[in-house]
Phi, psi and omega in degrees: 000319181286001172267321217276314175287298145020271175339284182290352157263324155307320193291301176292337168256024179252324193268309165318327231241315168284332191273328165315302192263020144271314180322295165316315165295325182300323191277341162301340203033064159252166150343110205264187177265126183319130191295330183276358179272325203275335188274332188282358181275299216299284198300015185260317181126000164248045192291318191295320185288297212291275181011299183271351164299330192263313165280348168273334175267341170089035201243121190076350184296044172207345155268090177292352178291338188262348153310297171294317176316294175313320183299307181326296192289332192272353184266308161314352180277315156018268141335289186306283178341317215253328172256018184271299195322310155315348182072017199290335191253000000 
């Protein structure tokens, strides 16, 4: 249990941190962070770091195509969560 929390706190602050500094690329206007690198952290276990990256960077709220992407991955963790508990998986 203690790798498992481990984990989900490396992954959310490796995922807070990359989404933090594509924000910092942004206001540079350089070279961003793959939109898809950022949904493989979140759908990985690093949905709370994006999350608290976007409301603390203000990154990304105004896109909505990436919003919708983002709802997407948190309604399959979702899922997934909700039929491990159920034993379905």
């Amino acid at each position: 249990m203690k790798v498992l929390l481990l984990y989900f706190l490396i992954i959310n602050v490796l995922e807070f941190i990359i989404a933090g500094y594509d924000k910092f690329l942004a206001r540079k206007k350089k070279r961003r962070i793959p939109e898809n690198t950022l949904f493989f952290l979140a759908l990985i276990g690093g949905t709370i770091g994006l999350l608290t990256a976007m409301l603390i960077f203000r990154h990304k709220t105004a896109k909505t195509s990436f919003i919708l992407k983002f709802v997407g991955i948190i309604l399959i963790q979702i899922i997934v969560i909700y039929l491990k508990i159920n034993h379905k998986i």
